[in-house]
Biopython code that builds the backbone (N, CA, C, O; Angstrom):
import numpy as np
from Bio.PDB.StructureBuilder import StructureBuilder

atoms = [
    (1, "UNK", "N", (8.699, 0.011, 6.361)),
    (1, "UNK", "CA", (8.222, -0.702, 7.537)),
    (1, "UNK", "C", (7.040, 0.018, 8.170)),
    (1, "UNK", "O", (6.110, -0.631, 8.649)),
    (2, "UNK", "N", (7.068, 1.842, 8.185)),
    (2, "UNK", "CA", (6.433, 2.141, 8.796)),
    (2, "UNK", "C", (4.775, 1.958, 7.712)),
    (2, "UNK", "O", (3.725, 1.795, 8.333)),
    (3, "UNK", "N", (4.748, 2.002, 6.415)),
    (3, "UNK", "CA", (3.266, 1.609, 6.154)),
    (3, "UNK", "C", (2.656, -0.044, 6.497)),
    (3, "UNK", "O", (1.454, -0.251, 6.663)),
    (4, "UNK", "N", (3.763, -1.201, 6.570)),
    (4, "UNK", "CA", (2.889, -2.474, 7.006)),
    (4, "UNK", "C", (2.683, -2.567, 8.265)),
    (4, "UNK", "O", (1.954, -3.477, 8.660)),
    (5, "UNK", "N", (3.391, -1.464, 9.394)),
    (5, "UNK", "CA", (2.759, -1.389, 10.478)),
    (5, "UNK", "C", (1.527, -0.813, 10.720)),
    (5, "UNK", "O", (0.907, -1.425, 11.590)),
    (6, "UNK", "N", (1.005, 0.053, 10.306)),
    (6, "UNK", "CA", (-0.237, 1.098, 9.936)),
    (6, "UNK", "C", (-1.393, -0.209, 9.255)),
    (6, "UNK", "O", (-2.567, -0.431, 9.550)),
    (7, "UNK", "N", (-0.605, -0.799, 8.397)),
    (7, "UNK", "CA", (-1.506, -1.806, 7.751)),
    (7, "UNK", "C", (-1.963, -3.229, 8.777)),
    (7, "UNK", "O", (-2.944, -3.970, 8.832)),
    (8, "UNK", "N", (-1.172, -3.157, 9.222)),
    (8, "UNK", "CA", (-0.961, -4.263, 10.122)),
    (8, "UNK", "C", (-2.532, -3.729, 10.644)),
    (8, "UNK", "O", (-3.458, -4.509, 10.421)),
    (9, "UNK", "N", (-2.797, -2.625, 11.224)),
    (9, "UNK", "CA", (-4.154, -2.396, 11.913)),
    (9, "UNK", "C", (-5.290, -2.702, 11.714)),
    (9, "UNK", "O", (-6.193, -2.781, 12.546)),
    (10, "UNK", "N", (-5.347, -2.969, 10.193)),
    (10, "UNK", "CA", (-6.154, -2.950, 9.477)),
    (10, "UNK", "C", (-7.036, -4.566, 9.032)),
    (10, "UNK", "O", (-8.145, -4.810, 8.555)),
    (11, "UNK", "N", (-5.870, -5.417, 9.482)),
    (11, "UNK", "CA", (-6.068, -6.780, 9.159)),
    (11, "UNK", "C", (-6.472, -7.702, 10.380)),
    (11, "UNK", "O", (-6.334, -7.158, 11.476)),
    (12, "UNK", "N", (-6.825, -8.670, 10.385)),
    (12, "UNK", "CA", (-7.375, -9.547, 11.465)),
    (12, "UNK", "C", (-6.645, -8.958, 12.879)),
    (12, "UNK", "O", (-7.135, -8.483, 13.903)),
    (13, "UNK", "N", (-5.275, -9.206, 12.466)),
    (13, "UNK", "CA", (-4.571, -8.889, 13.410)),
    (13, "UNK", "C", (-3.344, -9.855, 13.691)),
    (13, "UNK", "O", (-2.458, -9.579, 14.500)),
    (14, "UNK", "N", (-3.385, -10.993, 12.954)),
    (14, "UNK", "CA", (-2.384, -11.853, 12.711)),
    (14, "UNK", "C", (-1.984, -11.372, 11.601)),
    (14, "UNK", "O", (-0.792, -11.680, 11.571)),
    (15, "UNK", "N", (-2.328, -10.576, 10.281)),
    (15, "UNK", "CA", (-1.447, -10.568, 9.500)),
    (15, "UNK", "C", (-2.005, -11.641, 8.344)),
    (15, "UNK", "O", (-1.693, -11.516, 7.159)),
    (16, "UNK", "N", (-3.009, -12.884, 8.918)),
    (16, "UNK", "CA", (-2.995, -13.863, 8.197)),
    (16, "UNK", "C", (-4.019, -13.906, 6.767)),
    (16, "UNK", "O", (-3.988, -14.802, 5.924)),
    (17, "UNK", "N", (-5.039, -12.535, 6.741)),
    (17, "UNK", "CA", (-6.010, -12.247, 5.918)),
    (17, "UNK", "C", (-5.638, -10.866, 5.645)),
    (17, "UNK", "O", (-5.470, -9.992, 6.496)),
    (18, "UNK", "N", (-5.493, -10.713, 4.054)),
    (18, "UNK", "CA", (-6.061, -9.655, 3.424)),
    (18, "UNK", "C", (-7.645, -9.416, 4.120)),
    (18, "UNK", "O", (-8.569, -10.199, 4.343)),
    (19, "UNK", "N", (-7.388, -7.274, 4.442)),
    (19, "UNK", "CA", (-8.311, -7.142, 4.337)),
    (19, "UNK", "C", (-9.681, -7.167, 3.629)),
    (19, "UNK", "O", (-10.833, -7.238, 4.055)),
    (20, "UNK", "N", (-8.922, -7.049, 1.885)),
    (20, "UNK", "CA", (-9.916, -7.020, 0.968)),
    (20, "UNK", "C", (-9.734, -8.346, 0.151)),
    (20, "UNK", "O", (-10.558, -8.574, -0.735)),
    (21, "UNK", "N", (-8.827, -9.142, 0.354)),
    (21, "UNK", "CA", (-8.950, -10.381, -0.374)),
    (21, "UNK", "C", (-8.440, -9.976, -1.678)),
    (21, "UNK", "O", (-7.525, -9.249, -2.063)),
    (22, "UNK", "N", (-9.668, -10.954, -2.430)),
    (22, "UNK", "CA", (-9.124, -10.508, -3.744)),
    (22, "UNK", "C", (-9.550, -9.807, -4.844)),
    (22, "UNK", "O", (-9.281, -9.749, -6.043)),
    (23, "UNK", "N", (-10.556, -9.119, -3.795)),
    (23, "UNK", "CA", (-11.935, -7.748, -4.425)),
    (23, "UNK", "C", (-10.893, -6.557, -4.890)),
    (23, "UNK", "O", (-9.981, -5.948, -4.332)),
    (24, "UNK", "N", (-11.560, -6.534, -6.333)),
    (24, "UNK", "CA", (-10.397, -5.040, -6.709)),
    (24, "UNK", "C", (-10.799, -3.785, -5.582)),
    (24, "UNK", "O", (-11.761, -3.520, -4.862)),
    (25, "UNK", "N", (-9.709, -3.301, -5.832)),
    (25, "UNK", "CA", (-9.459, -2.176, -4.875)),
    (25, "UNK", "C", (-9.006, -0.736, -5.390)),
    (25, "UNK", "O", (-8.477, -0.641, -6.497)),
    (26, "UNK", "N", (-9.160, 0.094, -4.794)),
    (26, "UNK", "CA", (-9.170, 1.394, -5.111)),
    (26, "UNK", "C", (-7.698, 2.135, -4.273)),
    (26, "UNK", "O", (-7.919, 2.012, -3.069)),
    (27, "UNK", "N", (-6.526, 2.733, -4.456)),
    (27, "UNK", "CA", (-5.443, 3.307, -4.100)),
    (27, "UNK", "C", (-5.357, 4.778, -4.449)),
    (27, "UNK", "O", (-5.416, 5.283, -5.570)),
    (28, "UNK", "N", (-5.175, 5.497, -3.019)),
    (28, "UNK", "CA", (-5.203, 6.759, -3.400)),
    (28, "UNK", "C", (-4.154, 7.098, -2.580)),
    (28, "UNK", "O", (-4.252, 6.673, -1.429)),
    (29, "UNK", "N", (-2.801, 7.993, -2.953)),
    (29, "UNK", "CA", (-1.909, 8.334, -2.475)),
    (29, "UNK", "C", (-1.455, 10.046, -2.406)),
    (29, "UNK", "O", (-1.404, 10.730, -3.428)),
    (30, "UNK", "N", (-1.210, 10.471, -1.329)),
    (30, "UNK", "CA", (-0.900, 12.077, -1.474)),
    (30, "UNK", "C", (0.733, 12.113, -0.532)),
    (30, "UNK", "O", (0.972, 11.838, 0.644)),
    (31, "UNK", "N", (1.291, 12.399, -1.230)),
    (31, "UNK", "CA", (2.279, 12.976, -1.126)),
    (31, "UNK", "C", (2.789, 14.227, -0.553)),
    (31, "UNK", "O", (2.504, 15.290, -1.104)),
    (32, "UNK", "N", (3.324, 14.205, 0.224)),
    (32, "UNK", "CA", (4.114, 15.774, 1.166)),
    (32, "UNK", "C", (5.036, 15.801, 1.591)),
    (32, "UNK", "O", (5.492, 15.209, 2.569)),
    (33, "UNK", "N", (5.725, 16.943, 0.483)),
    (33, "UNK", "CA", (7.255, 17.027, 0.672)),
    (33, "UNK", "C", (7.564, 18.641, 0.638)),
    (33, "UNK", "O", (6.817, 19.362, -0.023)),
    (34, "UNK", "N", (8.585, 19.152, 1.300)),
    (34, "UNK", "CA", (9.440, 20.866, 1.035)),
    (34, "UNK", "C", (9.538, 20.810, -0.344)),
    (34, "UNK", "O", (9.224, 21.827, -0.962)),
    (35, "UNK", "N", (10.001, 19.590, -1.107)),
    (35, "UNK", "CA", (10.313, 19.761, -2.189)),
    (35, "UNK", "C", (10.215, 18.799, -3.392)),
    (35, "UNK", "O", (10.517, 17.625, -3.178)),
    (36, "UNK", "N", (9.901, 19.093, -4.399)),
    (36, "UNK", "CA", (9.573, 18.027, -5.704)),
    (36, "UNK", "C", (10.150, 16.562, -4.890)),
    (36, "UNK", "O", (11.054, 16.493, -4.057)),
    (37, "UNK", "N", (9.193, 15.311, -5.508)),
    (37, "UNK", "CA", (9.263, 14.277, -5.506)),
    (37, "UNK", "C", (11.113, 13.337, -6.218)),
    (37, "UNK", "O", (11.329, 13.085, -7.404)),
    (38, "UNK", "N", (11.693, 13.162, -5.521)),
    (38, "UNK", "CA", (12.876, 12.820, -6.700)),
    (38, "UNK", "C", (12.467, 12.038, -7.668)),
    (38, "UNK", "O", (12.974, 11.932, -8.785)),
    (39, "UNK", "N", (11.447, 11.424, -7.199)),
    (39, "UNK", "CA", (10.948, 10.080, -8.216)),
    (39, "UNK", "C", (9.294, 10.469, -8.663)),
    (39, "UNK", "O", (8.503, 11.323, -8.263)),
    (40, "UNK", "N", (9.215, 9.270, -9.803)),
    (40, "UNK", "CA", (8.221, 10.021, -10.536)),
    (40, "UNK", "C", (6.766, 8.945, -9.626)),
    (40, "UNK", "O", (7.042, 7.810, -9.237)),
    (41, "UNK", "N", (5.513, 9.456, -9.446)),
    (41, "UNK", "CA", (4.488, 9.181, -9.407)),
    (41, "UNK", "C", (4.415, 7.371, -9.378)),
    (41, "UNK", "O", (4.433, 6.565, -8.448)),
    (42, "UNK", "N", (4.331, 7.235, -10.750)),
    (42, "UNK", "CA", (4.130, 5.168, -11.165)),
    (42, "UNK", "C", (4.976, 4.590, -9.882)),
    (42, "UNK", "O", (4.460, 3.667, -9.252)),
    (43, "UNK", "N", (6.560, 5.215, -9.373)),
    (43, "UNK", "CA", (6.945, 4.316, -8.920)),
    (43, "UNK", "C", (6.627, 4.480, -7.082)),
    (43, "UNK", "O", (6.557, 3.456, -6.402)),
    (44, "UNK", "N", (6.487, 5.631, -6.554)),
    (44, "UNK", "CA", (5.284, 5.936, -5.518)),
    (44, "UNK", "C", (4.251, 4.595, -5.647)),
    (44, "UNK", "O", (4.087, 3.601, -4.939)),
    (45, "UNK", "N", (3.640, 5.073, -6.909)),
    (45, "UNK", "CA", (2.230, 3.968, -6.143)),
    (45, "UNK", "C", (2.867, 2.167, -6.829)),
    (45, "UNK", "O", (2.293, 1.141, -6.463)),
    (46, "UNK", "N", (3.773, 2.137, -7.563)),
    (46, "UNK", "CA", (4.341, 0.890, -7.830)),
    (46, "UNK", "C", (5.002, -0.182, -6.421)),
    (46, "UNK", "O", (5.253, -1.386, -6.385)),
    (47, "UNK", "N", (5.094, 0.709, -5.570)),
    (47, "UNK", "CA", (5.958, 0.148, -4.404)),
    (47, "UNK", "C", (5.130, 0.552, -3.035)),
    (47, "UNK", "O", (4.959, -0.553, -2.521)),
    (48, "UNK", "N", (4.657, 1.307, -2.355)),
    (48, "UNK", "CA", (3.139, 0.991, -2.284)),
    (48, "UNK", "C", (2.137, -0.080, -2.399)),
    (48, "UNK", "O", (1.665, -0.821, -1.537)),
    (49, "UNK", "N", (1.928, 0.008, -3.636)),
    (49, "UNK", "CA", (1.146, -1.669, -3.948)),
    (49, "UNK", "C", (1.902, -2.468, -4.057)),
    (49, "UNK", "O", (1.127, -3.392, -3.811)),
    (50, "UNK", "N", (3.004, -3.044, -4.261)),
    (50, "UNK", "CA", (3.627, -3.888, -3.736)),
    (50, "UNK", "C", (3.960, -4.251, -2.105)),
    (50, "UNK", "O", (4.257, -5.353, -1.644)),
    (51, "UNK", "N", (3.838, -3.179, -1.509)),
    (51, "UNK", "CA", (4.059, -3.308, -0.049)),
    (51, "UNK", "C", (2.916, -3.876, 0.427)),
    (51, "UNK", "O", (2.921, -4.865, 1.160)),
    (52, "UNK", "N", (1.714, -3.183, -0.030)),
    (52, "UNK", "CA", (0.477, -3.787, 0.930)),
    (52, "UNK", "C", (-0.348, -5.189, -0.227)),
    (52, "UNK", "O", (-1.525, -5.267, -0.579)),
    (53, "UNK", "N", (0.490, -5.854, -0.464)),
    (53, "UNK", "CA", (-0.271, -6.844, -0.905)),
    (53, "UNK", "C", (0.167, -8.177, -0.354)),
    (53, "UNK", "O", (1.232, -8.324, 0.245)),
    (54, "UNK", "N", (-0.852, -9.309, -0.621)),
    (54, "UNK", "CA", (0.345, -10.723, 0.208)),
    (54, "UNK", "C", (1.424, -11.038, -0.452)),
    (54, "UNK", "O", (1.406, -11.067, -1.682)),
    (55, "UNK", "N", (2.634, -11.351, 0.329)),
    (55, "UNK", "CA", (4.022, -11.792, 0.038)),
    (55, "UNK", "C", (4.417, -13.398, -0.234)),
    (55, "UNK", "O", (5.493, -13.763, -0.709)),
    (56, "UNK", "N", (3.125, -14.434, 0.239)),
    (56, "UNK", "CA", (3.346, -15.346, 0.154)),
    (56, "UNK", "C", (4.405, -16.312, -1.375)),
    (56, "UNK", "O", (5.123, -17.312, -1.396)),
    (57, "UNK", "N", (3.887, -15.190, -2.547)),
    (57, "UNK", "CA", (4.277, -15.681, -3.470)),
    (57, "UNK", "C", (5.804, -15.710, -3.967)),
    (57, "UNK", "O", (6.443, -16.545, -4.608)),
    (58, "UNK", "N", (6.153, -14.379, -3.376)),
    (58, "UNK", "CA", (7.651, -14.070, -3.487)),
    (58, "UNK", "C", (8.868, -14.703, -3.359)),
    (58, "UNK", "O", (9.865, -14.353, -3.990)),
    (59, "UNK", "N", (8.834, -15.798, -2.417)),
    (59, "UNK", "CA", (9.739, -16.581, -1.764)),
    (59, "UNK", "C", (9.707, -15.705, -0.261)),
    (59, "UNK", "O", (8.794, -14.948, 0.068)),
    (60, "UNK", "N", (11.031, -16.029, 0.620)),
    (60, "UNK", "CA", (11.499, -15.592, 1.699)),
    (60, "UNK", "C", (11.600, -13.724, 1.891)),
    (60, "UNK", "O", (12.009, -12.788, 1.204)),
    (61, "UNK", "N", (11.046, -13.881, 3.069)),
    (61, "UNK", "CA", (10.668, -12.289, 3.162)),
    (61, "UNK", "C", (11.311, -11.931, 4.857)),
    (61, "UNK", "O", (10.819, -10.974, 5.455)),
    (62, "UNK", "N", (12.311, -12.690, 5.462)),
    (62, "UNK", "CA", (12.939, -12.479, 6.464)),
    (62, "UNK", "C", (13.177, -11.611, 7.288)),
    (62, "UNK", "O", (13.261, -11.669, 8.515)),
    (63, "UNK", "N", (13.358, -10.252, 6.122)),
    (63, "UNK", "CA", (14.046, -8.933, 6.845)),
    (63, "UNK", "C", (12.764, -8.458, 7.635)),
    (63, "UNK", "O", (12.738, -7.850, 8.705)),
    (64, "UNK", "N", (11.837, -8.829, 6.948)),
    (64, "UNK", "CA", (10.252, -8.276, 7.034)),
    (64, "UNK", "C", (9.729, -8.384, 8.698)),
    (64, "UNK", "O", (8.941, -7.759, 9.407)),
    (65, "UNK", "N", (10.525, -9.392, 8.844)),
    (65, "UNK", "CA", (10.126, -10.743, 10.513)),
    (65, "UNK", "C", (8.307, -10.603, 10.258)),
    (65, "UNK", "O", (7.637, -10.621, 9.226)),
    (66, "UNK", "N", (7.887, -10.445, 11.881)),
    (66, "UNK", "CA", (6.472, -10.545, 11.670)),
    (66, "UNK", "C", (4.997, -10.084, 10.601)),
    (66, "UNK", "O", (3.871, -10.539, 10.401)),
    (67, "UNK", "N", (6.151, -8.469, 9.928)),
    (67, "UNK", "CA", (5.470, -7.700, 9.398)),
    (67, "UNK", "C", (5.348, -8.297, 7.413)),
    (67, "UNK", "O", (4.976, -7.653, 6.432)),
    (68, "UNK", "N", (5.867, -9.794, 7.534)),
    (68, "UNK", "CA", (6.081, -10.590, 6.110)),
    (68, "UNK", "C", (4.690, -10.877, 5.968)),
    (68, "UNK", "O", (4.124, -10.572, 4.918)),
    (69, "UNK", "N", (4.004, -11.491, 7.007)),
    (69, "UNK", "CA", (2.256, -11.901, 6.718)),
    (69, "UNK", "C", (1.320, -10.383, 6.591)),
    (69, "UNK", "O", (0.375, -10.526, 5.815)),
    (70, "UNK", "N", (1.383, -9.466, 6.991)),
    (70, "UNK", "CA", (0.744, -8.238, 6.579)),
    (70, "UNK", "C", (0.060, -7.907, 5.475)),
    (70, "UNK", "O", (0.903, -7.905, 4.577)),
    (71, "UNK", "N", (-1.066, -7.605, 4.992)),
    (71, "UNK", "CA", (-1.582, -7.920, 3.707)),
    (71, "UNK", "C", (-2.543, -7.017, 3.321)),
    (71, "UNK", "O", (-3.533, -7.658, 3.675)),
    (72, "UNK", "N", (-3.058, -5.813, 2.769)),
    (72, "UNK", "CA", (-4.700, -5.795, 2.646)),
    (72, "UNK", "C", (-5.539, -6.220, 1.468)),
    (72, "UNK", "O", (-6.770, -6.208, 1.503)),
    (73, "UNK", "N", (-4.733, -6.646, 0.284)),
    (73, "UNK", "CA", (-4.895, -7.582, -0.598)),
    (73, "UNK", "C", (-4.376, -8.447, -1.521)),
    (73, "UNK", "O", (-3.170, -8.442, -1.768)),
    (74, "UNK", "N", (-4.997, -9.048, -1.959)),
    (74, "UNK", "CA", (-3.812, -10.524, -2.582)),
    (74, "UNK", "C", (-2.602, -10.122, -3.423)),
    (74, "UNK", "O", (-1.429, -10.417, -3.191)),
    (75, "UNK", "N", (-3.019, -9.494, -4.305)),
    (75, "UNK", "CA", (-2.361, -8.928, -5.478)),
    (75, "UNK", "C", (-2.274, -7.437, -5.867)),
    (75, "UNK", "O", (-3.236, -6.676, -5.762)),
    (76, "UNK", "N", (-1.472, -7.194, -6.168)),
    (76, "UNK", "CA", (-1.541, -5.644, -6.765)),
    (76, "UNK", "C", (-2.559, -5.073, -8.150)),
    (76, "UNK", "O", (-3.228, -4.083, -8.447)),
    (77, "UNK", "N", (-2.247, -6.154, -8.624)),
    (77, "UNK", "CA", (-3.214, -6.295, -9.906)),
    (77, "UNK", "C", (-4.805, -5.980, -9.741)),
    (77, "UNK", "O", (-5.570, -5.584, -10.620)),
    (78, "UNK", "N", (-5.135, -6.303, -8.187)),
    (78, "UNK", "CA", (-6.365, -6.038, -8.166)),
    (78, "UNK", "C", (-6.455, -4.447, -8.141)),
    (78, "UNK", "O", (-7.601, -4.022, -8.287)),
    (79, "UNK", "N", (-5.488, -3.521, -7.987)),
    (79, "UNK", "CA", (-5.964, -1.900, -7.734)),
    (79, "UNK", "C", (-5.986, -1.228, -9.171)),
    (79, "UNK", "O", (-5.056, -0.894, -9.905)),
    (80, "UNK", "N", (-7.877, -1.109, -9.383)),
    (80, "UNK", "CA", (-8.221, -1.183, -10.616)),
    (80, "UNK", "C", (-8.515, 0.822, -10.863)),
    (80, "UNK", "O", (-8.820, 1.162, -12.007)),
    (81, "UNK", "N", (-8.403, 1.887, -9.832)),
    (81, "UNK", "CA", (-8.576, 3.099, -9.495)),
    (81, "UNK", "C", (-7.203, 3.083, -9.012)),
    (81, "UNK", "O", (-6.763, 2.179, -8.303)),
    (82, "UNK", "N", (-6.377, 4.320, -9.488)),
    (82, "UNK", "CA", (-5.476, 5.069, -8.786)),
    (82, "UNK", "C", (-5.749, 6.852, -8.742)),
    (82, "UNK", "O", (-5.957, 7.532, -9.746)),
    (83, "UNK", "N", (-5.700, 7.262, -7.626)),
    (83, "UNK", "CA", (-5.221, 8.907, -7.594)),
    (83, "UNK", "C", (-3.844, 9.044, -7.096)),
    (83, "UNK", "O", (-3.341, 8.229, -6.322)),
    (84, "UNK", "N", (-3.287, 10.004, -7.512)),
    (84, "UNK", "CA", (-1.927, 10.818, -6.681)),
    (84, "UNK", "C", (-1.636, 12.171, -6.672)),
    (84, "UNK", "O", (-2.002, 12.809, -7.659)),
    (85, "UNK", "N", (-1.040, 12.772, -5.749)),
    (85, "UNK", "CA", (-1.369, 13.731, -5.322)),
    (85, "UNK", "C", (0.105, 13.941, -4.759)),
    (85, "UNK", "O", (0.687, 13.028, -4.172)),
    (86, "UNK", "N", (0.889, 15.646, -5.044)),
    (86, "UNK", "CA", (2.013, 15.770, -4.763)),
    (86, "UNK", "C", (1.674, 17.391, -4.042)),
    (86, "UNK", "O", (1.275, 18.308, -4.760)),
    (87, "UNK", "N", (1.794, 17.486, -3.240)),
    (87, "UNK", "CA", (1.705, 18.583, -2.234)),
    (87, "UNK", "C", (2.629, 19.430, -1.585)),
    (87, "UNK", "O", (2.691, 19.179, -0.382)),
    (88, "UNK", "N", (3.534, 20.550, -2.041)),
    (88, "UNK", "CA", (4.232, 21.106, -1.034)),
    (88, "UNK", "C", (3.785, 21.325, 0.405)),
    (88, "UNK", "O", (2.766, 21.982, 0.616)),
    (89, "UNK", "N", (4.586, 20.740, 1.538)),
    (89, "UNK", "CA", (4.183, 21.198, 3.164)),
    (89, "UNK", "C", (5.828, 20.370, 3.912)),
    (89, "UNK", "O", (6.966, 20.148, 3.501)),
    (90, "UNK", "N", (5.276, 20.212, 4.817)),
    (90, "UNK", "CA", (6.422, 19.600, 5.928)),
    (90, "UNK", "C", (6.198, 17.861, 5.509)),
    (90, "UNK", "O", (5.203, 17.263, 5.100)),
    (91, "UNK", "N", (7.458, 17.441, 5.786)),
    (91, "UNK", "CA", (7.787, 16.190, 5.140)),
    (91, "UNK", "C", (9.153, 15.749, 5.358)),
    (91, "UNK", "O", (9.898, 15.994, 6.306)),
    (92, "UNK", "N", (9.352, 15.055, 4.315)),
    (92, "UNK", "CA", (8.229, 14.287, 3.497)),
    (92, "UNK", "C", (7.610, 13.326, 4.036)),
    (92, "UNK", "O", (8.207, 12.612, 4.842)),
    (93, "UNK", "N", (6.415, 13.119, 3.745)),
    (93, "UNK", "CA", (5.371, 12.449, 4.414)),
    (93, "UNK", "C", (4.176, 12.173, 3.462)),
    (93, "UNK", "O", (3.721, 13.040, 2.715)),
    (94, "UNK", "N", (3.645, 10.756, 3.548)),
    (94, "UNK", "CA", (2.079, 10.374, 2.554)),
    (94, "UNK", "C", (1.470, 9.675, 3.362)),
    (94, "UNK", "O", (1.821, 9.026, 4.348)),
    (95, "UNK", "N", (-0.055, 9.968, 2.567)),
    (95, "UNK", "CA", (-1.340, 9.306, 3.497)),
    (95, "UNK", "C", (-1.466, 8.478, 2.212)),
    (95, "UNK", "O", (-1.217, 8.785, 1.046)),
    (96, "UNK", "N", (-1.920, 7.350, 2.749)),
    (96, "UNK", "CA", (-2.286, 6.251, 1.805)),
    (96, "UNK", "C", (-3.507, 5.840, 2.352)),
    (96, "UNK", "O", (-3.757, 5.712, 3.550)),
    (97, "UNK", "N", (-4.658, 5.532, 0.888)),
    (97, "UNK", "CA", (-6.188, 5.444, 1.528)),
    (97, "UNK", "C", (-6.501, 3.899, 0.714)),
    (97, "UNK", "O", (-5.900, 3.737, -0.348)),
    (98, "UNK", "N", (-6.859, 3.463, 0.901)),
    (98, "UNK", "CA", (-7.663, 2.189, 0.134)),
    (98, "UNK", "C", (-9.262, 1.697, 0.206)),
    (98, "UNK", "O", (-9.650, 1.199, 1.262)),
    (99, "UNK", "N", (-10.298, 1.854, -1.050)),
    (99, "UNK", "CA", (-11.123, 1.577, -0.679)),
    (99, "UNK", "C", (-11.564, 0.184, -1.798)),
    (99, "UNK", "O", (-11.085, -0.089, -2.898)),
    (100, "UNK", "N", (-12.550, -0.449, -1.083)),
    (100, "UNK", "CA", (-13.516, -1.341, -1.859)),
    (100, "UNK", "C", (-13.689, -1.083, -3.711)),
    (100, "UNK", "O", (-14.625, -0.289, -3.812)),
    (101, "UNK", "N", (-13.321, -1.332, -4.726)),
    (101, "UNK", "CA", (-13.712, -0.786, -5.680)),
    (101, "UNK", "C", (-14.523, -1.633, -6.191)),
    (101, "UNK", "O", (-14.401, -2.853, -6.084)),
    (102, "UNK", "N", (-15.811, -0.789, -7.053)),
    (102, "UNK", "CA", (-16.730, -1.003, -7.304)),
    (102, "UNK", "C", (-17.269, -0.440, -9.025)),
    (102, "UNK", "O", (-17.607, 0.700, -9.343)),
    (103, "UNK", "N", (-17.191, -1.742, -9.955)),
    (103, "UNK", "CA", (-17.240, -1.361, -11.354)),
    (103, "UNK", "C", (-18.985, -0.152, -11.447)),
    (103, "UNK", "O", (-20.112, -0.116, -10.953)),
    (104, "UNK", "N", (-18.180, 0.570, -12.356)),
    (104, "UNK", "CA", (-19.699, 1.775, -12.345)),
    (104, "UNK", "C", (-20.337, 1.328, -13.867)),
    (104, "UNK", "O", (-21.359, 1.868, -14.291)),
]
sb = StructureBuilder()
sb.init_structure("model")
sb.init_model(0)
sb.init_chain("A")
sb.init_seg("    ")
for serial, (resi, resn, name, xyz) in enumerate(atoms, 1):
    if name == "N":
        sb.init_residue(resn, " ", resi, " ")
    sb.init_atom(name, np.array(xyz, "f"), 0.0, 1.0, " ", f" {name:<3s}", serial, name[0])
structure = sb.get_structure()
């Protein structure tokens, strides 16, 4: 809940537009924990991008209440760049970054 609120900031403000639509996108995730990750990396950024993408397609998203329209892009499929990053410190805790991606 607490990243589609953070995301929530990011969008019109209804929730009702991806920020980036359906422009591939770039996902970069760092990780901070006392101690090893229990889980591996793929499923970090697997659920993640599933969180910040639109839900419309899913069916019923209830538990979600307001935070169901939240979006910064259509699909997951569009995040064509990933980094990750696992950090011993105080935690656990991650910054999640998203930018514009742009074929080189």
């Amino acid at each position: 809940m607490d990243l589609l609120i953070a995301a929530r900031g990011f969008t019109d403000g209804t929730g009702d537009q991806s920020y980036f639509g359906a422009a591939p996108v770039g996902l970069s995730v760092v990780l901070t924990s006392p101690d090893p990750p229990p889980s591996d990396a793929t499923n970090y950024l697997g659920g993640i991008a599933d969180v910040l993408e639109a839900k419309h397609l899913r069916g019923p998203m209830g538990h979600l209440g307001e935070l169901a329209g939240v979006a910064l892009y259509d699909n997951d499929k569009q995040v064509h760049e990933v980094h990750f990053v696992y950090q011993e410190g105080p935690g656990p805790a991650y910054e999640v970054r998203l930018w514009r991606h742009s074929a080189r």
